[in-house]
Structures are given as structure tokens and as C-alpha cells.
C-alpha positions in Angstrom: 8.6 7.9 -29.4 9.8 11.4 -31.0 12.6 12.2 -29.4 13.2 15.3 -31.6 9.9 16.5 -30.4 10.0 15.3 -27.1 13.0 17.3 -27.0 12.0 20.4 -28.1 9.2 20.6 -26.1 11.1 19.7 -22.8 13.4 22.5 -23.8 10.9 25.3 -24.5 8.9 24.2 -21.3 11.6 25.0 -18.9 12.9 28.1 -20.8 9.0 29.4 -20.0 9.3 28.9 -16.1 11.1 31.5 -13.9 12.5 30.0 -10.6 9.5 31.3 -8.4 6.8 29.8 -10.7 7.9 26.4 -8.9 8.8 27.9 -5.4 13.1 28.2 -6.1 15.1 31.3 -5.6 16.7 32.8 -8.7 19.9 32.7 -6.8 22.7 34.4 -9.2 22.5 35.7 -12.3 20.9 33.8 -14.9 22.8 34.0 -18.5 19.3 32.2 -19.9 15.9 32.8 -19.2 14.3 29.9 -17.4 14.9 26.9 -15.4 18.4 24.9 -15.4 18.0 21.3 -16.3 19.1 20.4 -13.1 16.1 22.4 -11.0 14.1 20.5 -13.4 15.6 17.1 -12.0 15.2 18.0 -8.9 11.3 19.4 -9.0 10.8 15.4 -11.4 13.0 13.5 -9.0 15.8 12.2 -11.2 19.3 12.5 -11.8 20.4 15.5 -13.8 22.3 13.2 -16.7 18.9 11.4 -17.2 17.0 14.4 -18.1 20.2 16.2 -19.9 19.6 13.2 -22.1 16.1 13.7 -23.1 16.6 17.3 -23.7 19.3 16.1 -25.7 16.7 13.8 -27.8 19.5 10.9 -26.9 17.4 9.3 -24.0 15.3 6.1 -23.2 12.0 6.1 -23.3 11.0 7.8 -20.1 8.2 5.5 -17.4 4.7 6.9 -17.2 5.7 7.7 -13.8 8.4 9.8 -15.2 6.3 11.4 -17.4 3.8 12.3 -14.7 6.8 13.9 -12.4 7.7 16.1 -15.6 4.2 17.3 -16.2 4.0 18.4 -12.5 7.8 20.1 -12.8 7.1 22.0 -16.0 3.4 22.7 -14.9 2.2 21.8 -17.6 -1.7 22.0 -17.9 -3.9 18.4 -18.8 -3.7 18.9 -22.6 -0.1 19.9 -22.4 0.7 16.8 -20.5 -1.5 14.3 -22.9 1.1 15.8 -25.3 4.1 15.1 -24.0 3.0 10.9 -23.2 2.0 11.1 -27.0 5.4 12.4 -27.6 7.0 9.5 -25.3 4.9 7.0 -27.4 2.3 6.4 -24.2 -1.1 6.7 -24.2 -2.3 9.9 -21.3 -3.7 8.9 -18.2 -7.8 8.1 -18.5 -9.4 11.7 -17.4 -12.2 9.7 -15.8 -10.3 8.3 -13.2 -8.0 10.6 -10.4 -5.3 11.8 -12.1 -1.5 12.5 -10.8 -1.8 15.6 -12.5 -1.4 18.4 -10.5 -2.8 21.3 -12.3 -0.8 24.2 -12.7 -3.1 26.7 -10.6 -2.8 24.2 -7.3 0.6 23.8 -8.0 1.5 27.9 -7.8 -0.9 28.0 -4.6 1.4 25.4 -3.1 4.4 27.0 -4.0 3.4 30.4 -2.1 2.4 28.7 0.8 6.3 29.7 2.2 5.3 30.0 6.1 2.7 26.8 6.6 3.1 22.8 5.8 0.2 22.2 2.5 0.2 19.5 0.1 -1.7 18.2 -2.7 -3.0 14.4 -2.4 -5.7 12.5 -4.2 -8.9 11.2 -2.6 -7.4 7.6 -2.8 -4.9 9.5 -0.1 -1.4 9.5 -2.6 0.5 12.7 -1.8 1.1 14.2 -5.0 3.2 17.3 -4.3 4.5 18.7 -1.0 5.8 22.1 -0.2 9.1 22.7 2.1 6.9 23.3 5.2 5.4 20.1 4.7 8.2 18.2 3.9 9.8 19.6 7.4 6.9 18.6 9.3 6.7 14.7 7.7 9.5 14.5 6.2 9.7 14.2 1.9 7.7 11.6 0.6 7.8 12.5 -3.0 11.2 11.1 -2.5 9.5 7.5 -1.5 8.7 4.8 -4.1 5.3 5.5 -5.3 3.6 2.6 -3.5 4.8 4.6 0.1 3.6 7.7 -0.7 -0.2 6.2 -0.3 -1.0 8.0 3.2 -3.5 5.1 3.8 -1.7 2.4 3.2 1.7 3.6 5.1 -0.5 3.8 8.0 -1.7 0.8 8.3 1.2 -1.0 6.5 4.3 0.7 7.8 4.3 1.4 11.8 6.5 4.1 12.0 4.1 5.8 10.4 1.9 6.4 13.2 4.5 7.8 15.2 3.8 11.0 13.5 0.8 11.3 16.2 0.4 11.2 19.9 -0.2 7.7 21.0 -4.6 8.3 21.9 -5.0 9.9 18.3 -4.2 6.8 16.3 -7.4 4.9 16.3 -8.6 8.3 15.2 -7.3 8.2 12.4 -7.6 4.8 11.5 -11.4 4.8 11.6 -10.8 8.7 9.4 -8.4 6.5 7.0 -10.6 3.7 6.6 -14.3 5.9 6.4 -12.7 8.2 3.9 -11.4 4.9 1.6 -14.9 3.6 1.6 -16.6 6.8 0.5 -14.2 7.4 -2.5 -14.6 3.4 -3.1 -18.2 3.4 -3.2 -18.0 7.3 -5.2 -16.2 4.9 -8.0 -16.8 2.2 -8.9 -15.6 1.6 -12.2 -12.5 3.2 -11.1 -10.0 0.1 -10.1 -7.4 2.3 -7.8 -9.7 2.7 -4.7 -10.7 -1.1 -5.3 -7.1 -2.8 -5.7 -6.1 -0.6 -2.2 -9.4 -2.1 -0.3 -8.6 -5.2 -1.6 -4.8 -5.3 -0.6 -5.0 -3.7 2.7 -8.4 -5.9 3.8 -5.8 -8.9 2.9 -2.7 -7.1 4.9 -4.2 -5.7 7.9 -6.8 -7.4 10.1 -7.3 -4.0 11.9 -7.9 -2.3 8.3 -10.6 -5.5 8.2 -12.5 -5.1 11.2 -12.7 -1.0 10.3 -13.7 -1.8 7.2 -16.5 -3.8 8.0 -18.3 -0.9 10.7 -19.2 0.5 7.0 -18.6 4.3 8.6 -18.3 6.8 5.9 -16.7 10.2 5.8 -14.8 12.8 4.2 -11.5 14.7 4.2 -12.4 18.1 5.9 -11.9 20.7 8.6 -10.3 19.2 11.8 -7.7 20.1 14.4 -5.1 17.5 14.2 -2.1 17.0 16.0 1.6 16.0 15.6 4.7 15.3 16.7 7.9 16.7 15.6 11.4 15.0 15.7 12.9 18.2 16.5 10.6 21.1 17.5 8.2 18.8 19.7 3.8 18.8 19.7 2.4 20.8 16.8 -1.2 21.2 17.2 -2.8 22.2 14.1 -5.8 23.2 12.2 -6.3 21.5 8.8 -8.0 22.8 5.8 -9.0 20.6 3.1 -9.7 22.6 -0.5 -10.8 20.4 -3.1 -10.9 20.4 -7.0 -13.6 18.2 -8.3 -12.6 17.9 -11.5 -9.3 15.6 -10.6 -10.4 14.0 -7.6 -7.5 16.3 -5.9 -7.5 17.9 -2.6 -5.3 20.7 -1.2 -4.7 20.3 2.9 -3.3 22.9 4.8 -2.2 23.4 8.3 -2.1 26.3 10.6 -1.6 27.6 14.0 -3.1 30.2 15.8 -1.5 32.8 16.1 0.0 33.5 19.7 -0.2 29.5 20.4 2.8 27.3 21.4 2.0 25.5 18.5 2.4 28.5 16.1 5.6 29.8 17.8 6.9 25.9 17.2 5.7 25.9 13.6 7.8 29.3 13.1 11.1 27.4 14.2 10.1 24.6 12.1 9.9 27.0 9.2 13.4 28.3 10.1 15.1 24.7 10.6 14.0 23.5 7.6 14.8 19.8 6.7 18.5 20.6 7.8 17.7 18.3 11.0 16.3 15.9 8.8 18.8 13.5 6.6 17.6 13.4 3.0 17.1 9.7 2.7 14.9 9.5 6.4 11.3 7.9 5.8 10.1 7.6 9.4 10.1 10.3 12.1 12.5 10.3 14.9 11.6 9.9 18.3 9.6 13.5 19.0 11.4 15.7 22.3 9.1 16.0 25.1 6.5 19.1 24.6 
């Protein structure tokens, strides 16, 4: 590990980023250009003495899932992120297999997305990045241990994860869950993620099983879904699916017509934020009646 380097190039990636290149407010007056260490932090998910560390080439060797958060917070671009695991000492994530590499175009789409929930998740069904919208609407799983922020597996793993839709749109979903898994399973073969989460949730879930073996196939794409909201009630939305080939990455997007219920709902939502929401809730509160 070069911890001079690593250093340096921390340093001169956040000096490079204005506030709204990663969807923040300046706020006051800046006395440097750039990000503070701790909006960094925040956009990587660790504590602000952690990164003050590296910057201050004094730190541990960071995890690869640490180094993957840092890439996505400093945007950096693929061969600016294989640089800064060879700088840790770690070899870069395989480009053959789907990446957790947001690039840095997706990532400034997301961040302008300021009125509608959008995230980015991989075809494996890992939420990779959220913006505030979506985060409101589902709450924040980029703060969840990487294993829980697989959309597939909470749903068949964790049960207050269906809760996020109406009671007769579950099995929907299921069968959509299980139909898309297959497709990307079948798409790669060589590639062990898709395998090791078959594998784990045919073992875990006898419904994931019995799904499994319909062999329906499918993809992520254009629907209406719907769901329910701790706080502003039934959202029912359209969903957009935009995907980039090249990382195995797909952008989703939800809106309301305008002049619905649904989109005068999603404009509170927008409005309230997360301040309803405690930072550390995982699982939806019980929805008011629509």
C-alpha cells in the first residue's frame, strides 16, 4: 500500500468535485475549492476520522468495499478507480463480471434527479446508489450491510421487506424477482455472483425453490408498480429501467402522472424528506390508510 500516493490522490480527487457534482448544497462560503473530508465520508459511508486518516497517509489499509464506496464518492471513472485499489495494494475488480462501479455519467444523472425516487442497481438486483427521493420512498439502504442491500434476497429473506407493497402485488414480484435472477444467471455463467445467490436462496427459501423451478424468464423494464408509504400513504408509480451494458448496471426511475393522487403524494414525499424516517430504520412502518 502507498499511503503517500493514496493520499495525494484522495486529496486532489475531492479538491476537483464542487458540492453539486454529487447532489450537496454549497451551503456557506467555501475558504477551499472542493469537497470537505467529511461530505466525502458521508457520500463513502464512514466516519469522518477514518477518512481524515487516509488523507493524512496515516490510515489502515482501507476494505475493497471501502474502496468501491470512495470510487463512487469521488466519481471516479473505471481506470481512475483500478488506480486507487493499486494504490491500496488490491488488485481492481475483474471488468468481466458486474462491477460496483457506478460510472461517473450515471452517477451525475442520479444526482439531478431532485423531484423523483431513481437509483442505480446491478442486474444481480444490489442497489448501488440511491438518490434522496429514493431513499424517502424505501428508506436508505446504502446504509445496510452489503449482503441487505441485494433487493432479491431481502425479499425473499427478510419479510418486512414486502411490506413495501400492497398485500395482492407480492407474488408479483416474486415470480419478477425470481425470472429476472434466472435470466442474468443463465446470461453468465462464468460469473459466480448470480450463481452463489441462486444457490443460497434455493437453500433458504422453499418459495424462492418452487419459483425457481417454473424456469420463467424475464427482464427489468417498463411497469407500473405500486407502493406503500409509512407516511404519505399508496404511491402508484411508473418505473423506467435505463440500462448500461457495459457494467451490467441499470438506472430505475419512478414517476407519477402528473394531476394523479399519486403524484400530488410523491410531491409531499419530496417535501418531508427522510425527516419522518429515523436514520438507522431498515423496514417500513406500517403505511396510513390511502
Amino acid at each position: 500500500m502507498n499511503r503517500a500516493e493514496l493520499a495525494d490522490f484522495l486529496r486532489r480527487g475531492r479538491a476537483r468535485l464542487d458540492p453539486s457534482d454529487v447532489g450537496l448544497t454549497a451551503g456557506a462560503r467555501r475558504r477551499t475549492p472542493g469537497l470537505r473530508r467529511e461530505e466525502v465520508a458521508q457520500l463513502a459511508g464512514m466516519s469522518v476520522d477514518y477518512y481524515t486518516r487516509l488523507e493524512q497517509s496515516r490510515g489502515p489499509r482501507p476494505s475493497r468495499q471501502m474502496l468501491t464506496a470512495l470510487a463512487r464518492a469521488l466519481r471516479l471513472t473505471d481506470v481512475e478507480r483500478d488506480h486507487l485499489f493499486h494504490l491500496a495494494g488490491e488488485e481492481p475488480p475483474r471488468r468481466e463480471t458486474a462491477s460496483g462501479h457506478v460510472r461517473p455519467g450515471l452517477l451525475l444523472i442520479l444526482d439531478r434527479l431532485h423531484d423523483t425516487p431513481a437509483q442505480v442497481v446491478n442486474d444481480c438486483g444490489e442497489v448501488l446508489a440511491q438518490n434522496a427521493m429514493a431513499k424517502a420512498m424505501v428508506g436508505d439502504v446504502m446504509s445496510r450491510p452489503r449482503r441487505e442491500r441485494n433487493l432479491t434476497r431481502r425479499f425473499f429473506l427478510d419479510p418486512t421487506a414486502r411490506s413495501l407493497f400492497p398485500e395482492e402485488d407480492v407474488a408479483n414480484h416474486a415470480r419478477a424477482h425470481v425470472a429476472t435472477l434466472r435470466a442474468v444467471a443463465a446470461a453468465r455463467p462464468d460469473d459466480p455472483e448470480p450463481a452463489a445467490l441462486v444457490a443460497e436462496l434455493r437453500a433458504s427459501s422453499a418459495e424462492f425453490a418452487r419459483l425457481w423451478d417454473a424456469h420463467e424468464v424475464s427482464q427489468r423494464n417498463r411497469a407500473t408498480k405500486r407502493f406503500l408509504h409509512p407516511v404519505v400513504g399508496l404511491l402508484e408509480l411508473d418505473c423506467e429501467v435505463m440500462l448500461s451494458h457495459e457494467h451490467h448496471h441499470l438506472l430505475v426511475v419512478h414517476t407519477a402522472r402528473p394531476g394523479t393522487e399519486s403524484y400530488e403524494r410523491l410531491q409531499l414525499l419530496r417535501v418531508i424528506g427522510l425527516q419522518n424516517l429515523s436514520p438507522q430504520q431498515t423496514a417500513p412502518l406500517k403505511p396510513r390508510t390511502p
